[in-house]
N, CA, C and O atoms as CSV, one atom per row, in Angstrom:
chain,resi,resn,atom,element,x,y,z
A,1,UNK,N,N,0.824,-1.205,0.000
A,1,UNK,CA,C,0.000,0.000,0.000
A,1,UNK,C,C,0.865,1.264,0.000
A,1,UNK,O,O,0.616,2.094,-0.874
A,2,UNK,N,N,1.589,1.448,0.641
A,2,UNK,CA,C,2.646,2.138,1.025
A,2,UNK,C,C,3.775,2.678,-0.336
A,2,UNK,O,O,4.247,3.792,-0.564
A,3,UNK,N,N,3.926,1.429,-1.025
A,3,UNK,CA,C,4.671,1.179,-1.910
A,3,UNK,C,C,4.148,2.082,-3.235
A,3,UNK,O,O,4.864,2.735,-3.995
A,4,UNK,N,N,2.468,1.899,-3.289
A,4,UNK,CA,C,2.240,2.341,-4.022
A,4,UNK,C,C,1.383,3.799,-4.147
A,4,UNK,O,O,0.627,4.089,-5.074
A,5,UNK,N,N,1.662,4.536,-3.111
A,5,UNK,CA,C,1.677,5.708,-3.006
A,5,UNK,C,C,2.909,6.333,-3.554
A,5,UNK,O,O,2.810,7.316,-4.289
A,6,UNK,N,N,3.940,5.880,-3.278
A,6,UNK,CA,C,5.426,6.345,-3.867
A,6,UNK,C,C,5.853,5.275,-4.889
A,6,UNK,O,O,6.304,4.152,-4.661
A,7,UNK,N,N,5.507,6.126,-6.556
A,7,UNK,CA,C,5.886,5.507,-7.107
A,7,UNK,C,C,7.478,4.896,-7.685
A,7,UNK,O,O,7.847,3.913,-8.329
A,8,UNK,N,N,8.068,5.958,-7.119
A,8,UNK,CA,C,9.922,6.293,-7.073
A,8,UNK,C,C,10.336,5.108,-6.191
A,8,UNK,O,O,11.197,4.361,-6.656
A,9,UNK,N,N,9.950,4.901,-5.256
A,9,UNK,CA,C,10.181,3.868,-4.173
A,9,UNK,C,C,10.081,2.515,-4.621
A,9,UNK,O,O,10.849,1.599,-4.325
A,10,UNK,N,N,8.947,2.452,-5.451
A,10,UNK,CA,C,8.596,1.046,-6.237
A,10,UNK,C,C,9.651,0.934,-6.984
A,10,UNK,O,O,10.351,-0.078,-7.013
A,11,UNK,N,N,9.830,1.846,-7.570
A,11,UNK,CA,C,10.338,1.589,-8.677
A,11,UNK,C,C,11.825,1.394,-9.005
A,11,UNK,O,O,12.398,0.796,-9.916
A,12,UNK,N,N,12.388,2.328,-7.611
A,12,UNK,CA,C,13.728,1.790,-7.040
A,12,UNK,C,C,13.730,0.463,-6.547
A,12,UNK,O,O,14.850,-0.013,-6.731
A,13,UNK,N,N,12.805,-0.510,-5.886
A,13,UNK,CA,C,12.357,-1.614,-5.355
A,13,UNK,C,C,13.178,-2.311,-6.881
A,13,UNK,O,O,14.374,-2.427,-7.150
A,14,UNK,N,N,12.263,-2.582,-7.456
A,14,UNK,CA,C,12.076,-3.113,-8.491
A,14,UNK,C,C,14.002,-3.339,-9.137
A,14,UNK,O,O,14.726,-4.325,-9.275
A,15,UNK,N,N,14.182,-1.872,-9.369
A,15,UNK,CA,C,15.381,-1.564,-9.771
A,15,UNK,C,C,16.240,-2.575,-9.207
A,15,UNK,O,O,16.954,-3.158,-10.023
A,16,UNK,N,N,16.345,-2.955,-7.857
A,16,UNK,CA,C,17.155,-3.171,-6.933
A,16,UNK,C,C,16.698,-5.037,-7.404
A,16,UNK,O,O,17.647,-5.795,-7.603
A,17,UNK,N,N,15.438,-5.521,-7.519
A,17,UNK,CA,C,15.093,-6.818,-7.540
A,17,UNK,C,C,15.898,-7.143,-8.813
A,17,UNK,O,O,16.492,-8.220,-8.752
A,18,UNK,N,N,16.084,-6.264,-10.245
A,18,UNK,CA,C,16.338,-6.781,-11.143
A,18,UNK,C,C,18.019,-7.133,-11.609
A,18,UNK,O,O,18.463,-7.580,-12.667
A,19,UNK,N,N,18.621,-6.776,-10.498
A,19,UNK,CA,C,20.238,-6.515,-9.420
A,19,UNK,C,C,20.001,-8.166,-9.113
A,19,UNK,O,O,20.781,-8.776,-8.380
């Protein structure tokens, strides 16, 4: 939920999963 209020955050998430 959280996550997807900040989409920058996701998307650094993501960034970091594809690492």
């Amino acid at each position: 939920p959280a996550e997807e209020h900040n989409e920058e955050a996701a998307a650094e998430e993501e960034e970091e999963e594809e690492e």
